[in-house]
C-alpha positions as CSV (number, residue, x, y, z in Angstrom):
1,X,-25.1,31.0,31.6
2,X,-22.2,29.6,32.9
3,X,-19.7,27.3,31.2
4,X,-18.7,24.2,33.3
5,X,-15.8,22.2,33.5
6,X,-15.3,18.5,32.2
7,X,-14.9,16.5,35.2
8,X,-13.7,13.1,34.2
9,X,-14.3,11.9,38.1
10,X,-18.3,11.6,36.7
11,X,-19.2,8.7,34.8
12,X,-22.0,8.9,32.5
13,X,-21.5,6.3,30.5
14,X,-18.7,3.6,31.4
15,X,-17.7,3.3,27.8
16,X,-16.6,6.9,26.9
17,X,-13.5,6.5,29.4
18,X,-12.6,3.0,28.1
19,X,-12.4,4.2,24.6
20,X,-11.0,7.3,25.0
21,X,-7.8,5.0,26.7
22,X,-7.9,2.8,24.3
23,X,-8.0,5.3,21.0
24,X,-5.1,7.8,22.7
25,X,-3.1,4.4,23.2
26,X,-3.1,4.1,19.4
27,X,-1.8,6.5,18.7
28,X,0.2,7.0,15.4
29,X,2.2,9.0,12.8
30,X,2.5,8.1,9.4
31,X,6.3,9.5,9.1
32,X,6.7,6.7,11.8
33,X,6.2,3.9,9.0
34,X,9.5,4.4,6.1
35,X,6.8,3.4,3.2
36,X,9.6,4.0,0.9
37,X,11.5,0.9,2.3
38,X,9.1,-0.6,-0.1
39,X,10.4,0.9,-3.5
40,X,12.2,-2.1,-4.5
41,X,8.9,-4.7,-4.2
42,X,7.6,-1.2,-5.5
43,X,9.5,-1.5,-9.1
44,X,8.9,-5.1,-9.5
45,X,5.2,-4.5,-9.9
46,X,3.7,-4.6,-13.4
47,X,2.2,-1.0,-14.7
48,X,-1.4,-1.9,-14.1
49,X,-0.7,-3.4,-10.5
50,X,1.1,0.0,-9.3
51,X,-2.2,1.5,-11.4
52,X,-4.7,-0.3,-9.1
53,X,-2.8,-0.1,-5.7
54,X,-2.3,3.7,-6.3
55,X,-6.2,4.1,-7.2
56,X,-7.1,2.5,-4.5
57,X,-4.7,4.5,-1.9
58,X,-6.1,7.5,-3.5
59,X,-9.9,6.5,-3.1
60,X,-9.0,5.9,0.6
61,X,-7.6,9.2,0.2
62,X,-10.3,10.7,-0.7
63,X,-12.9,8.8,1.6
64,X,-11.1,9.8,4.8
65,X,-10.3,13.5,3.6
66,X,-14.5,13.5,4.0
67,X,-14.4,12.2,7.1
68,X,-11.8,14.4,9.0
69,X,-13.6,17.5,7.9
70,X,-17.0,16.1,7.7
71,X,-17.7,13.2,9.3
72,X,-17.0,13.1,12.7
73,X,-17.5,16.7,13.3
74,X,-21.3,16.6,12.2
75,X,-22.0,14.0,15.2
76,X,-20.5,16.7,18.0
77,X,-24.1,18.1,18.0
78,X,-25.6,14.4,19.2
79,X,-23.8,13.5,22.0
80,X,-25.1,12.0,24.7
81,X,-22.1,12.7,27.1
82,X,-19.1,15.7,27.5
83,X,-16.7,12.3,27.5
84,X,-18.2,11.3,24.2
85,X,-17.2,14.5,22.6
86,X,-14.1,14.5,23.8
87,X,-13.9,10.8,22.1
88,X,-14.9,12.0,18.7
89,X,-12.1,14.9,18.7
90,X,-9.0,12.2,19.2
91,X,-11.0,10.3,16.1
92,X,-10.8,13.4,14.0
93,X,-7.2,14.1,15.0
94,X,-6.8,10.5,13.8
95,X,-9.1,10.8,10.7
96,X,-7.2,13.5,9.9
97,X,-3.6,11.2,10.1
98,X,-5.6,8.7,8.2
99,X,-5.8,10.9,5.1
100,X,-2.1,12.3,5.5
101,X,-0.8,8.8,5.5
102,X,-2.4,8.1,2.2
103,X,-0.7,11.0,0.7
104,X,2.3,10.0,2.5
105,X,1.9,6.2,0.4
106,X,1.8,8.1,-2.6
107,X,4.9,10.1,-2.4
108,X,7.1,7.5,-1.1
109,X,6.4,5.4,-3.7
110,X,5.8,7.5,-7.1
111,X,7.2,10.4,-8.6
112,X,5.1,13.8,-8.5
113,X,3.7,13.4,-11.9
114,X,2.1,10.3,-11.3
115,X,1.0,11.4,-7.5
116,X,-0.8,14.8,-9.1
117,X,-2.6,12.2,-11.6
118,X,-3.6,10.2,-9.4
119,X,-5.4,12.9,-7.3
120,X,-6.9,14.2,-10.4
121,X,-8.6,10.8,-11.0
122,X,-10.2,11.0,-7.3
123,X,-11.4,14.3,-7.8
124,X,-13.2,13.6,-10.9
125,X,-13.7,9.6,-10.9
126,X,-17.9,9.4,-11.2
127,X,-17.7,6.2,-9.0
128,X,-16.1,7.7,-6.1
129,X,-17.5,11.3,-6.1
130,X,-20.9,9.5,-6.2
131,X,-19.9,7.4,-2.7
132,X,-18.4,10.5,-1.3
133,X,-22.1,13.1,-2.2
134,X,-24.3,9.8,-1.1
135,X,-22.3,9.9,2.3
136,X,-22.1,13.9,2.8
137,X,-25.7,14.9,2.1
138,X,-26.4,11.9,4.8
139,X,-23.9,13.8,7.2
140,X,-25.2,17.4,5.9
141,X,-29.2,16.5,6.5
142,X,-29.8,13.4,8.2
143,X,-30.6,13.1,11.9
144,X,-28.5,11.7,14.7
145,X,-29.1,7.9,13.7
146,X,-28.8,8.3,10.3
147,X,-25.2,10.1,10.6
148,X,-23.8,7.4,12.7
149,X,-25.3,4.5,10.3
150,X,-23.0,6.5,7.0
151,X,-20.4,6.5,9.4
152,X,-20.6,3.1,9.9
153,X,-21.0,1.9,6.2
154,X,-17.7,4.4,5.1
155,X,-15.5,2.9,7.7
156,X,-16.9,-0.5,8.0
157,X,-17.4,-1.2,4.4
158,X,-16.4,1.2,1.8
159,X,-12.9,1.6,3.5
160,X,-12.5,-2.0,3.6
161,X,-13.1,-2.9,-0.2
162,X,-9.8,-0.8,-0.3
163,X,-7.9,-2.4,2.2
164,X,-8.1,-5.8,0.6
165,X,-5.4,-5.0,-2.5
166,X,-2.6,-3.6,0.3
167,X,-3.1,-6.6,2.6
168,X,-2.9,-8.9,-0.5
169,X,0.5,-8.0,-1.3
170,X,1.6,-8.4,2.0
171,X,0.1,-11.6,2.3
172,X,2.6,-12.4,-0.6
173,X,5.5,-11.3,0.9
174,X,5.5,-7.6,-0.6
175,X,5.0,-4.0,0.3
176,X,5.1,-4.4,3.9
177,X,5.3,-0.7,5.1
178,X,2.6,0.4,2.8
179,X,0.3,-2.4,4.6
180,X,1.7,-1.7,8.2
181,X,0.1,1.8,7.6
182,X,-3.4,0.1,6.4
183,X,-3.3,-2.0,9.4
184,X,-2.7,0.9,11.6
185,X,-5.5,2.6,9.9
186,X,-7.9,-0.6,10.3
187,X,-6.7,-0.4,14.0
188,X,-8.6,2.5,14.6
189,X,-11.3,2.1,12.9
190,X,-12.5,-1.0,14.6
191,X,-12.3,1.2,17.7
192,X,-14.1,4.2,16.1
193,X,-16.7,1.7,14.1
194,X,-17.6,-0.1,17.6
195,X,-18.1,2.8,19.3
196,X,-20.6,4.8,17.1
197,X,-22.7,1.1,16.4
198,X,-23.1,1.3,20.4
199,X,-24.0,4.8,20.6
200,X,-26.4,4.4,17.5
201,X,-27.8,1.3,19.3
202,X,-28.5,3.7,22.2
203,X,-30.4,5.6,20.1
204,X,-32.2,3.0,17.7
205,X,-33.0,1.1,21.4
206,X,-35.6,4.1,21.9
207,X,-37.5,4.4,18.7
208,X,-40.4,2.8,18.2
209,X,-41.1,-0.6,16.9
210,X,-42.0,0.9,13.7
211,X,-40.1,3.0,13.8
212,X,-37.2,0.8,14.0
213,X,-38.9,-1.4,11.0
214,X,-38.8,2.2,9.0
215,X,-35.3,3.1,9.8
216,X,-34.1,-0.5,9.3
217,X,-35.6,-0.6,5.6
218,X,-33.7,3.0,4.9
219,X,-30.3,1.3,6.2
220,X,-30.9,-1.8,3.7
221,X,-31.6,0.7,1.0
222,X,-28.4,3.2,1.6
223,X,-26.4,-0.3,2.2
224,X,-27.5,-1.4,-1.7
225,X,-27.0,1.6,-3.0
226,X,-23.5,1.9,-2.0
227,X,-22.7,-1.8,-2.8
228,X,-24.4,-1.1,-6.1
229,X,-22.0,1.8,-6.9
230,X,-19.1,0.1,-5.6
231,X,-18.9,-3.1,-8.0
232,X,-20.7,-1.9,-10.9
């Protein structure tokens, strides 16, 4: 069997080529963003707000760590196109930035003592190893539907209940290069959470109408469950 050469002259699907520009235009270093310009909104914060913000850096952290080395790559199998794969290996370069900028956040702004504690709380916080399994085992033993739908959820919800604390500040005139780097982040993944829901919706277009009813129910069910674990 012969290998054959990606020829990017074909179009198989008009929207691989489109995103593929558009995701290699943003394209972004977090040693780019001087997060320790911040330091001196940084030591006006109370204990328990720098407590909060650098929990929920570190759940990000540990969210996008799963997707970089899990997440996208378990979808390579599925594609529909050559262009599409070549579209999910710029998001897991950028997945992969994603998790180093949360580290980056960390270090800018606290000394190593309080950076190693806060990693040992996201490796052994209940709450967010329980998000992280629900996801996994979905991206470990699910089909090609049901990958894209966890996907989906982690980027387009999980990540976002994060996001809000950052953006707050910044909304009040504080930590701006720490939210710069959030934005960035939420910059991407309105590309990569568009361009999965289409492909999914590809694939959810050809089941059956029961079997659309079926899926639809297990997507309700994972959505509570999550939302469940994430306010309780």
């Amino acid at each position: 069997m012969s290998y054959k050469t990606i020829n990017w002259d074909i179009i198989e699907d008009e929207l691989d080529e489109y995103v593929w520009d558009k995701a290699t235009a943003q394209y972004w270093l977090d040693t780019r963003v001087p997060v320790s310009n911040d330091l001196r909104d940084w030591r006006t914060l109370s204990g328990t707000e720098k407590s909060v913000i650098n929990r929920v850096v570190g759940g990000l952290a540990l969210l996008d760590t799963l997707q970089s080395e899990e997440g996208v790559d378990v979808m390579r199998p599925d594609v529909r196109t050559r262009k599409e794969a070549a579209v999910l290996n710029d998001f897991l370069m950028m997945e992969s930035i994603h998790a180093k900028s949360y580290g980056t956040i960390l270090t800018s702004l606290n000394d190593q003592a309080t950076v190693d504690e806060v990693f040992k709380w996201m490796n052994n916080n209940p709450r967010m190893q329980y998000k992280a399994k629900r996801i996994n085992d979905i991206y470990q033993t699910g089909n090609n539907l049901e990958k894209k739908v966890a996907s989906v959820f982690l980027e387009g919800i999980l990540y976002y209940t994060n996001f809000f604390t950052p953006l707050w500040y910044r909304g009040n005139n504080k930590l701006a290069n720490l939210s710069e780097v959030i934005k960035l982040v939420i910059r991407d993944e309105s590309v990569h959470g568009t361009y999965l829901g289409y492909k999914f919706q590809l694939g959810y277009n050809e089941l059956s109408v029961t079997e659309q009813k079926s899926f639809k129910k297990w997507m309700d069910e994972l959505l509570d469950d999550l939302l469940e674990n994430e306010f309780a």
